[in-house]
C-alpha positions in Angstrom: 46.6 -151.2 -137.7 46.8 -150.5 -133.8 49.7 -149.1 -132.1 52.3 -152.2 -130.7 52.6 -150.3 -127.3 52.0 -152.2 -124.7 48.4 -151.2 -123.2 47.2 -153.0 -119.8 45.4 -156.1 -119.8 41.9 -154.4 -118.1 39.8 -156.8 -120.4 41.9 -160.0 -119.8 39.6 -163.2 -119.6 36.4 -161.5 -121.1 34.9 -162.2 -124.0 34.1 -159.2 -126.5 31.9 -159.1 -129.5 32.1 -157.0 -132.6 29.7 -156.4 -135.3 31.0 -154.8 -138.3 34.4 -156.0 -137.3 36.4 -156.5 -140.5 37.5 -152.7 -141.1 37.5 -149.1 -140.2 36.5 -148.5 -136.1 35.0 -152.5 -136.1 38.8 -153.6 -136.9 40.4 -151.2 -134.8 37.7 -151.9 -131.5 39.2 -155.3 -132.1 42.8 -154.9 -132.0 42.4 -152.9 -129.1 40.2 -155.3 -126.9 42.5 -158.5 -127.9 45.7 -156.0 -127.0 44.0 -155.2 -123.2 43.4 -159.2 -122.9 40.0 -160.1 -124.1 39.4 -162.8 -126.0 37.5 -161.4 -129.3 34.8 -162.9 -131.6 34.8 -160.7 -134.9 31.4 -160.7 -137.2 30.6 -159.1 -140.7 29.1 -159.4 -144.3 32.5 -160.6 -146.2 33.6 -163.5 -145.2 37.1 -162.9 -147.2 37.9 -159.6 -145.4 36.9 -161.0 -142.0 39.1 -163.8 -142.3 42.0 -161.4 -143.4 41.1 -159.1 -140.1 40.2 -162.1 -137.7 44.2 -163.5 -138.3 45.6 -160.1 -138.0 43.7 -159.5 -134.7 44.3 -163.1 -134.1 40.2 -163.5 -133.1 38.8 -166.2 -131.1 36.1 -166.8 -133.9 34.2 -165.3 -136.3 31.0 -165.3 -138.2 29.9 -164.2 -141.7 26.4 -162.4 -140.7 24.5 -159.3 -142.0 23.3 -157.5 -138.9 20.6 -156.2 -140.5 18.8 -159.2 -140.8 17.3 -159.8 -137.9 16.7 -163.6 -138.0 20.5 -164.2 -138.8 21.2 -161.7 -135.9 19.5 -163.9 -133.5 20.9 -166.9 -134.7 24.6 -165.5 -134.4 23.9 -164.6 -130.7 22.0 -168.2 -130.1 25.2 -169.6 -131.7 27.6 -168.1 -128.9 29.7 -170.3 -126.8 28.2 -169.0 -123.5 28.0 -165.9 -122.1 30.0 -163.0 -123.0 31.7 -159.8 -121.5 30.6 -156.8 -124.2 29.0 -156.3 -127.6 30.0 -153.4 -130.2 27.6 -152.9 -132.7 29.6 -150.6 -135.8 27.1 -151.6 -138.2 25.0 -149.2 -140.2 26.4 -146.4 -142.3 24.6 -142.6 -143.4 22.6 -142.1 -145.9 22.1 -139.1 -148.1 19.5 -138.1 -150.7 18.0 -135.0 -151.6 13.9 -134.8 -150.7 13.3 -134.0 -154.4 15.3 -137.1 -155.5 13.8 -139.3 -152.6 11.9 -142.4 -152.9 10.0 -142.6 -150.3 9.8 -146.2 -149.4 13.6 -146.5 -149.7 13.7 -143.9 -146.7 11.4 -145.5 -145.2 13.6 -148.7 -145.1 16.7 -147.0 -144.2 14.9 -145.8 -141.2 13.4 -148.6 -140.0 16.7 -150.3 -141.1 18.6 -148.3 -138.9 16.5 -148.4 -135.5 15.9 -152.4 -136.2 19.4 -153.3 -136.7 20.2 -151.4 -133.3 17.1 -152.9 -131.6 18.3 -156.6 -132.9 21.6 -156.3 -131.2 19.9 -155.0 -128.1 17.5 -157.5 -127.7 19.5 -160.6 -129.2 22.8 -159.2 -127.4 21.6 -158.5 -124.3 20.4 -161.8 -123.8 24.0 -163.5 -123.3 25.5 -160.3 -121.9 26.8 -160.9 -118.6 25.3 -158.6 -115.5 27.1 -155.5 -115.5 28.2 -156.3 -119.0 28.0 -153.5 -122.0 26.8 -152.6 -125.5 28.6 -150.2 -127.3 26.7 -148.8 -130.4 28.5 -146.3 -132.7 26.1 -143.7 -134.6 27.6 -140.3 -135.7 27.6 -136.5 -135.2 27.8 -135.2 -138.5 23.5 -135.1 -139.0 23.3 -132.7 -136.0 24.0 -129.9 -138.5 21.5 -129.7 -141.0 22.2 -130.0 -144.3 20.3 -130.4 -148.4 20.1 -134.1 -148.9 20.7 -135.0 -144.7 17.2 -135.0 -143.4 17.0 -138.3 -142.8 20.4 -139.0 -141.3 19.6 -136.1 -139.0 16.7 -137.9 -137.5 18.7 -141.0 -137.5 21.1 -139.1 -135.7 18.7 -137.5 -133.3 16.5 -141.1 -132.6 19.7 -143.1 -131.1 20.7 -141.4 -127.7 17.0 -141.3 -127.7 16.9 -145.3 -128.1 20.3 -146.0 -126.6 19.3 -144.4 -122.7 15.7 -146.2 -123.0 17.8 -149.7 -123.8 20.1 -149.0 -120.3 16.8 -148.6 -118.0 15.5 -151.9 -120.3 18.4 -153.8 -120.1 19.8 -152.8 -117.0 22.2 -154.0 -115.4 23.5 -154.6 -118.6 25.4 -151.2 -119.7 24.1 -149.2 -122.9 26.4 -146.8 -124.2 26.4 -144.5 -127.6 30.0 -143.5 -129.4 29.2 -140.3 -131.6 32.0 -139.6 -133.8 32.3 -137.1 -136.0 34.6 -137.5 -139.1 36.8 -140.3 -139.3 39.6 -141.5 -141.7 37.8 -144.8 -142.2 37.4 -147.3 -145.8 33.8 -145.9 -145.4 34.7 -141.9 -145.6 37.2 -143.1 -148.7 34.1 -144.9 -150.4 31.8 -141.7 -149.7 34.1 -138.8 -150.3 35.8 -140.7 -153.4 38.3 -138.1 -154.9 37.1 -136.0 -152.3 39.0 -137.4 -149.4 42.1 -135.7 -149.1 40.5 -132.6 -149.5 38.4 -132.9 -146.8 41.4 -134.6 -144.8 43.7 -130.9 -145.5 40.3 -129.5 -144.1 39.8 -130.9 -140.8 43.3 -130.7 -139.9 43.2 -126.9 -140.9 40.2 -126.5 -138.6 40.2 -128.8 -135.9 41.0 -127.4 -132.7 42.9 -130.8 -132.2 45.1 -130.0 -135.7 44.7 -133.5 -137.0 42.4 -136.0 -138.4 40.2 -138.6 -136.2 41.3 -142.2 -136.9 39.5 -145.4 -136.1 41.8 -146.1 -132.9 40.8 -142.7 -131.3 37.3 -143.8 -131.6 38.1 -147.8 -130.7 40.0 -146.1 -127.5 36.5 -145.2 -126.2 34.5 -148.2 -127.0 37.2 -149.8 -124.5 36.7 -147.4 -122.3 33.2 -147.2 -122.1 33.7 -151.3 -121.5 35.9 -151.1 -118.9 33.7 -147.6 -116.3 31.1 -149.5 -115.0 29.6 -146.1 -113.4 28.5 -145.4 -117.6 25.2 -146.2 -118.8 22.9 -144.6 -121.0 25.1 -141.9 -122.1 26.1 -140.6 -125.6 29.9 -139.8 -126.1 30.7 -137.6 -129.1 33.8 -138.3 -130.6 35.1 -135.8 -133.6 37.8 -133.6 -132.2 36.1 -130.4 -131.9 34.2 -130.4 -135.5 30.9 -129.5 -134.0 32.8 -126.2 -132.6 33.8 -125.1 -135.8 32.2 -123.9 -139.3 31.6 -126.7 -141.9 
């Protein structure tokens, strides 16, 4: 959960959207942007863990939809109560298989899965975005290194600055802006890592230049940010204190 320090209210009166709201950065992008005043409409795939995070944000509304459908995208933004403020997209998670264990067609979907889901909430988004409003999309560092079992996650990874400074000409003056984190101490890295996690937690804060592990508020601090500088579009912001600087 958030910090209870009082943060100022630069997002009082807007409205703010997040996809993938119901944990991990989504959840924590939410407590922050109802704790700087805006009002906050929280969307995901379970409908019992978004009610759970919806009351303990204390949400506007919610919405049970899978963002990577693209006809129940539309409809959720179609459904909106006028026009809002900003839209952060968490949705999508990595995806790892080795080439010899691949099935092709599967990749093939994740890709396409992927770039779809981000071009949805672009199109669908940006069409009751407010002048001058943003998107936020969150993608990742971690493919930049390659690795057995990463390739496509690196191209992923490579593929959305690409897409995400195209959108901000697009959409302009609508703001598009990329979060890149790095690790972070999510539900998500816990369902990946498994047993694994607080190994790799001891790990990063061994190595990290900033001595500790990155948390879903360091990277929802950003996304409010990157709401609140309207001088930012098109850019990609890595996020992963200092990981890419040192050894895996």
């Amino acid at each position: 959960m958030a910090s209870d320090a009082p943060l100022p209210r630069d997002l009082a009166g807007q409205t703010v959207v997040v996809i993938g709201a119901s944990s991990g950065i989504g959840l924590a992008t939410a407590h922050q942007a109802r704790r700087h005043g805006a009002r906050v409409v929280m969307a995901g795939r379970d409908r019992e863990r978004l009610d759970r995070a919806a009351a303990d944000v204390g949400a506007e509304r919610t919405a049970t939809v899978d963002a990577a459908d693209s006809e129940a995208l539309r409809r959720f933004f179609a459904d909106l109560a006028g026009p809002v403020d900003h839209v952060v997209s968490t949705a999508g998670a990595p995806w790892y298989m080795p080439l010899a264990e691949m099935d092709v067609d599967e990749a093939r979907a994740v890709f396409g899965r992927r770039l779809a889901l981000t071009l949805g909430v672009a199109k669908y988004g940006a069409a009751v975005v407010r002048d001058a409003g943003t998107l936020v999309f969150v993608g990742g560092t971690g493919g930049r290194r390659p690795s057995v079992g990463g390739a496509v996650t690196s191209a992923l990874t490579a593929a959305l600055p690409a897409l995400t400074a195209g959108l901000a000409l697009e959409l302009a003056p609508v703001r598009v802006n990329l979060v890149a984190p790095g690790f972070v101490d999510t539900p998500l890295s816990a369902s990946l890592l498994g047993d694994g996690l607080e190994a790799r937690r001891e790990q990063l804060r061994a190595a990290l230049p900033i001595r500790r592990v990155v948390g879903p508020d360091d990277v929802a601090a950003l996304a409010v940010h990157l709401m609140c500088n309207e001088a930012v579009t098109g850019a990609t912001y890595d996020i992963d204190g200092g990981q890419q600087l040192v050894p895996p």
